[in-house]
C-alpha positions in Angstrom: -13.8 83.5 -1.7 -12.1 80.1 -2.6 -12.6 77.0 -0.4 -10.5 76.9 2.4 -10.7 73.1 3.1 -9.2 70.9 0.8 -9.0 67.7 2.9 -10.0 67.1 6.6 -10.7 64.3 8.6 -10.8 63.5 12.2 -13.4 62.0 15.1 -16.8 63.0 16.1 -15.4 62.5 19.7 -13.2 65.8 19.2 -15.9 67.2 16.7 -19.2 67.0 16.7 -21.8 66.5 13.3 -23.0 70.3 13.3 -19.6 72.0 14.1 -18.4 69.9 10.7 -21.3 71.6 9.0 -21.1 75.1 10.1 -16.8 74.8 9.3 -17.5 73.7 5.7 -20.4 75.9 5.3 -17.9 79.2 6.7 -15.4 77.8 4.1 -17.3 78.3 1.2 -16.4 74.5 0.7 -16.8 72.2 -2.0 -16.3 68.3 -2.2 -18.0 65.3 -0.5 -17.8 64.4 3.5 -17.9 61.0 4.7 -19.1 59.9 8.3 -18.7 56.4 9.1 -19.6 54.8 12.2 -20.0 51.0 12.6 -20.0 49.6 9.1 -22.4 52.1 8.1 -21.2 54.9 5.9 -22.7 58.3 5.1 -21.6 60.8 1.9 -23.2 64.4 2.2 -21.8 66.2 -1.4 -21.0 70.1 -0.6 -21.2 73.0 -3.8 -19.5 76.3 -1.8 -20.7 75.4 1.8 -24.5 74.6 0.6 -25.8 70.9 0.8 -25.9 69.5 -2.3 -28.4 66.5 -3.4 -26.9 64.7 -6.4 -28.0 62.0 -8.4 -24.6 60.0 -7.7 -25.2 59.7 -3.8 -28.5 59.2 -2.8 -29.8 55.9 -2.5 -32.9 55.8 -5.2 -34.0 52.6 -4.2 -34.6 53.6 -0.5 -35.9 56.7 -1.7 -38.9 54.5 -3.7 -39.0 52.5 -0.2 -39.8 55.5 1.5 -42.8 56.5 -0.9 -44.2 53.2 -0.4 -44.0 53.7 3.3 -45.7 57.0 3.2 -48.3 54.9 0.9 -47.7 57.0 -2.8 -46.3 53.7 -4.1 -46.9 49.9 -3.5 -45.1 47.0 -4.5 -46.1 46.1 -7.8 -45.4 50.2 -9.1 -42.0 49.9 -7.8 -41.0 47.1 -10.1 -42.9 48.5 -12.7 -40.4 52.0 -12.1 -37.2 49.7 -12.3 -38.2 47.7 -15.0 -38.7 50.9 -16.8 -35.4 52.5 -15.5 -33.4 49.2 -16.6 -34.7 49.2 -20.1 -34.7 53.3 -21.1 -31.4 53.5 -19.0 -32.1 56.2 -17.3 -32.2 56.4 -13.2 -35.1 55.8 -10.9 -36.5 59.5 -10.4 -36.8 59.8 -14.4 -38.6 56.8 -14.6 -40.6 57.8 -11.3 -40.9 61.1 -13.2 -42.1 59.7 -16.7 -44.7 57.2 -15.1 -46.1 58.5 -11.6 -49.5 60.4 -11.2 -47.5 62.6 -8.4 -46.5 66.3 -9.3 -43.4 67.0 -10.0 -42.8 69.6 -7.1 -44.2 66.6 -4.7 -41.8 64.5 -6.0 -39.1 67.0 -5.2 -40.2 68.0 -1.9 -40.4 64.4 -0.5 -36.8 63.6 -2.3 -35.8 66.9 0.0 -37.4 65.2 3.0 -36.1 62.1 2.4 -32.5 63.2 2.1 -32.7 65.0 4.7 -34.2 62.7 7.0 -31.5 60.3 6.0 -28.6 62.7 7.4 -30.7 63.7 10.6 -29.4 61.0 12.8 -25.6 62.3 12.1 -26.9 64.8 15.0 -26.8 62.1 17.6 -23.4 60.3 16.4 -21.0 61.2 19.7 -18.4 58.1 17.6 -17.3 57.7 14.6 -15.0 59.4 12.0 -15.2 62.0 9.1 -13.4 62.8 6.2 -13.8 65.4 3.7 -12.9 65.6 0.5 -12.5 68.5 -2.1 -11.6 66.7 -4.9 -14.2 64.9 -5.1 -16.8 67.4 -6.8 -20.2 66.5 -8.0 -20.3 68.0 -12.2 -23.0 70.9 -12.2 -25.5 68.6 -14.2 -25.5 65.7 -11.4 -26.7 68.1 -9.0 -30.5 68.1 -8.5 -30.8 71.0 -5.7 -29.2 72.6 -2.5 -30.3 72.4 1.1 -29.2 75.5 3.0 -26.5 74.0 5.6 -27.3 76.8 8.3 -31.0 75.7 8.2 -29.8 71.8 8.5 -27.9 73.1 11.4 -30.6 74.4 12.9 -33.2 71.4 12.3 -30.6 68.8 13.3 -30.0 70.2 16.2 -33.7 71.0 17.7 -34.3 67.4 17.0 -31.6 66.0 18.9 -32.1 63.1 21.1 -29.0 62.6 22.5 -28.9 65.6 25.3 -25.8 64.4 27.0 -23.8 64.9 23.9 -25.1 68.3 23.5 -24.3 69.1 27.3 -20.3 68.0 26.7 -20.3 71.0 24.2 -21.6 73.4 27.0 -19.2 74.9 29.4 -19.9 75.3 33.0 -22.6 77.3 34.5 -20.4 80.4 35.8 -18.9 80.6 32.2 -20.4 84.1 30.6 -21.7 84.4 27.0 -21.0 87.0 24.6 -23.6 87.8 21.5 -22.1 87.7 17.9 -23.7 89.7 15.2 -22.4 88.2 12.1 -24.0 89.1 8.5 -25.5 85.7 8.1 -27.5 86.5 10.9 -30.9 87.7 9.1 -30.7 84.9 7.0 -31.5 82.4 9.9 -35.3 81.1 10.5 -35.1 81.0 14.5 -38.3 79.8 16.5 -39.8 82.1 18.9 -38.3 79.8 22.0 -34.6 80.3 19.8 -35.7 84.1 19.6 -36.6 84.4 23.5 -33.5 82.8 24.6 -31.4 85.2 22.1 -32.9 88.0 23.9 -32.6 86.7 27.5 -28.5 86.8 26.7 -28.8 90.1 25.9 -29.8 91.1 29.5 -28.2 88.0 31.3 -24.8 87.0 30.5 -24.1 84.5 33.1 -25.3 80.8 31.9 -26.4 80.0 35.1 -28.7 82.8 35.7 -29.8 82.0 31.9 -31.0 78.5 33.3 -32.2 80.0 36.6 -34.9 82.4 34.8 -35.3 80.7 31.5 -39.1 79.7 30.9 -38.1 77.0 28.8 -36.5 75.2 31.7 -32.7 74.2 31.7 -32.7 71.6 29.2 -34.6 73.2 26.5 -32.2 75.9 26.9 -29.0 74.5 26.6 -30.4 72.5 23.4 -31.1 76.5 22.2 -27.9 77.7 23.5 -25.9 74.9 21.8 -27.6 75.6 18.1 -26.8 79.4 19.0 -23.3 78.5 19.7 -23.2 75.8 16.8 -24.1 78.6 14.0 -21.4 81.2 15.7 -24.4 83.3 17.0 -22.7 83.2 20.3 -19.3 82.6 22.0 -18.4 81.7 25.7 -15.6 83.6 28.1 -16.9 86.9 27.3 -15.7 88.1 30.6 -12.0 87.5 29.2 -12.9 88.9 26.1 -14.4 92.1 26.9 -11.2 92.1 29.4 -9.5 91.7 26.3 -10.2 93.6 23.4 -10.4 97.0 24.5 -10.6 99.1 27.7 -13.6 99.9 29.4 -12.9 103.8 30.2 -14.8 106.9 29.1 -12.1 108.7 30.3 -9.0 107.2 28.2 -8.4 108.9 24.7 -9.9 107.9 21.8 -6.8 107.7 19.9 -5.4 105.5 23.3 -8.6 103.2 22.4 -8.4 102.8 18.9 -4.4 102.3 19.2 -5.1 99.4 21.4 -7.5 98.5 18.8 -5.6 98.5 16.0 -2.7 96.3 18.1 -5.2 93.4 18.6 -6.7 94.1 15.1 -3.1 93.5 13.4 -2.3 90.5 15.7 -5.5 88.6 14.4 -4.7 89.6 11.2 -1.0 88.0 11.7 -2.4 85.4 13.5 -4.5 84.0 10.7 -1.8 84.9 8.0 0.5 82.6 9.3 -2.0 79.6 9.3 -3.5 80.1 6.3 -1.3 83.0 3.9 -2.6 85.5 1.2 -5.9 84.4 2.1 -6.2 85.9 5.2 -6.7 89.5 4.1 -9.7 87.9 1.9 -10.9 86.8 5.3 -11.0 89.5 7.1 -12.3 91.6 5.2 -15.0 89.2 4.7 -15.8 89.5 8.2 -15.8 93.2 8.0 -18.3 93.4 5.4 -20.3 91.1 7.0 -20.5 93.5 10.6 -20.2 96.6 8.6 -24.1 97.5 8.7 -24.2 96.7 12.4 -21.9 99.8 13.1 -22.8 103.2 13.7 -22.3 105.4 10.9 -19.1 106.6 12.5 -16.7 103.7 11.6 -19.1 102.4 8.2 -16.5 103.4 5.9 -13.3 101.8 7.5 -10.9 100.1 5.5 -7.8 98.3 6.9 -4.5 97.6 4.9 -1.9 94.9 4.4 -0.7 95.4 7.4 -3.7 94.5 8.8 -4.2 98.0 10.6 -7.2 100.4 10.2 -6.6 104.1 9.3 -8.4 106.9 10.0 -9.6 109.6 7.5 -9.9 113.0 8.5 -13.5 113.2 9.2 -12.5 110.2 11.8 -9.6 111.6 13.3 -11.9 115.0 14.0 -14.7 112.7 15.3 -12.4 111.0 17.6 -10.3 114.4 19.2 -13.6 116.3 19.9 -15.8 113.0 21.1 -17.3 112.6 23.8 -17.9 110.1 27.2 -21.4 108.7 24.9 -19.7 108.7 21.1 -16.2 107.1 23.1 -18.4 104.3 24.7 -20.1 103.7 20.9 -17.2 103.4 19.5 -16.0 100.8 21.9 -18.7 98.6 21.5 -18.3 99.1 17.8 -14.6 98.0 18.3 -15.4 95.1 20.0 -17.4 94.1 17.9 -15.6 94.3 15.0 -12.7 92.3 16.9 -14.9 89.7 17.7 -15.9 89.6 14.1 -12.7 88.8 13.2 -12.2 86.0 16.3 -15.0 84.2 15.2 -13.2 84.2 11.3 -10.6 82.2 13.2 -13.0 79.8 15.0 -14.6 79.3 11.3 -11.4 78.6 9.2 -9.2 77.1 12.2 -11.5 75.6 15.0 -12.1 76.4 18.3 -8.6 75.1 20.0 -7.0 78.0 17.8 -10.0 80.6 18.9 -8.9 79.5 22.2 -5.1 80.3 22.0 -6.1 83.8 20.0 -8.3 84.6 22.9 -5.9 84.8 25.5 -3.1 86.3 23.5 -5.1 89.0 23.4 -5.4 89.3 26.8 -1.5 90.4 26.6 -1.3 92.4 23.9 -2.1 95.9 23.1 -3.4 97.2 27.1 -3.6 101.0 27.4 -2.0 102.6 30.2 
């Protein structure tokens, strides 16, 4: 899929560090993003949504500064390194590389560390500005290696000292949660306090009676919840959206259901078209792909059109007419979850005021009678 931002920039007062991360990371995105905040200036370089740690942006000189404070070099072997790298004319990592006793894959692992140590307090910024560019590309040969972005994510986040930023994200405590499922999802390393708080949603929706029976306490939760929330593992107002998206009777047709389906289906469909064009069909049925394993055997083999409507085979349309109250109530939930597959593809691509909107149009839209 091509990279769907070309140029953004905004605050870190309307968006935060990690919801930067996850948007260029959902975009496939390539180019460079620059956060600035009081004279001091940050450049993380992107290769389709990955981190990318290239010899034109990192500081070298701090990175030598940094082995000396973890005692590998001293003084005297630094010099000896840029004297080296001044007179061969190569950079400081060859030079580290040609004349240090360390191993190679040391060498690599602390430059990781390093880096990434480097862009850690981004977390905390609640000011400052951003700007991403993709025309500015690191070549292929500048690159060194890539840090996964969803893992970053996730690291930034449970080391995050600044809780009252994190609790401005949050919404308030009779707000509901709804549990994503998105394709991504097994690629994620969660902790076992992430995993237990991802199962607790499962069997309490409300956040307030999350914080009430959490063990972690209500803090470490909503540091959990927030990372869940960050990496699209989770979205709030799922009272309106289950309201939403399909009706909740075993006794309404399954042709009624999937009707109303395919009405709220279309409108997302048209709903991102107009925002971002031909594209749009490459979204969703990105999104489609990515839930398509999640759903029961039933609805595996779905395909929707340019139309952005879903059509149903034979073998469907005789599952459907002869189904019954347990096989209807399946194929809700795999509805809904398809729809909020395709919901979360607009929080991705166009940000969470445009999730917002989408999310109560579809209140209005497509009802059955």
């Amino acid at each position: 899929m091509p990279s769907l931002k070309s140029r953004m920039k905004g605050n870190l007062t309307q968006k935060l560090f990690p919801e930067i991360l996850f948007e260029l990371w959902s975009s496939e995105s390539s180019g460079l993003l620059t956060i600035r905040k009081d004279g001091i200036e940050k450049k993380l370089v992107f290769q389709k949504g990955q981190i990318a740690v290239a010899k034109d942006v990192y500081p070298e000189e701090i990175f030598l500064k940094f082995l000396q404070k973890r005692n590998l070099l001293n003084a005297s072997s630094i010099r000896v390194y840029e004297s080296y790298s001044a007179k061969n004319r190569c950079s400081l990592l060859q030079s580290l590389h040609q004349l240090s006793p360390l191993p190679f894959s040391q060498i690599w692992t602390l430059l990781e560390e390093f880096v990434t140590q480097d862009y850690l307090p981004l977390f905390d910024w609640s000011v400052g500005t951003y700007e991403f560019d993709a025309g500015q590309i690191s070549h292929q040969k500048d690159i060194l290696f890539l840090i996964s972005t969803l893992d970053f994510i996730l690291q930034g986040i449970r080391q995050m000292g600044n809780l009252d930023l994190l609790q401005t994200r949050l919404p308030g405590n009779k707000e509901n949660i709804q549990i994503l499922s998105p394709g991504y999802l097994e690629q994620l390393k969660l902790i076992p306090p992430e995993k237990y708080i991802w199962n607790l949603i499962k069997t309490e929706k409300a956040l307030h009676n999350i914080y009430e029976t959490s063990a972690l306490g209500k803090k470490a939760s909503q540091r959990v919840i927030f990372a869940l929330f960050s990496l699209g593992l989770i979205t709030f107002a799922q009272e309106k959206m289950s309201e939403a998206s399909l009706p909740q009777y075993s006794q309404i047709s399954s042709h009624k259901i999937w009707d109303a389906f395919n009405t709220k289906f279309s409108y997302i469909y048209k709903y991102i078209s107009k925002e971002l064009g031909p594209v749009a069909f490459n979204l969703m049925e990105k999104s489609l792909e990515e839930i398509r394993p999640h759903l029961s055997s039933l609805l595996r083999k779905i395909k929707f059109n340019s139309e952005g409507k879903i059509a149903m085979d034979s073998n469907l349309k005789t599952s459907l007419t002869y189904a019954n109250g347990e096989t209807k109530m399946n194929l809700l939930k795999d509805l809904n979850e398809i729809l909020m597959a395709e919901v979360l593809a607009v929080k991705k691509n166009l940000g969470r005021e445009q999730e917002a909107i989408l999310i109560n149009n579809l209140e209005k839209i497509g009802e059955v009678d």
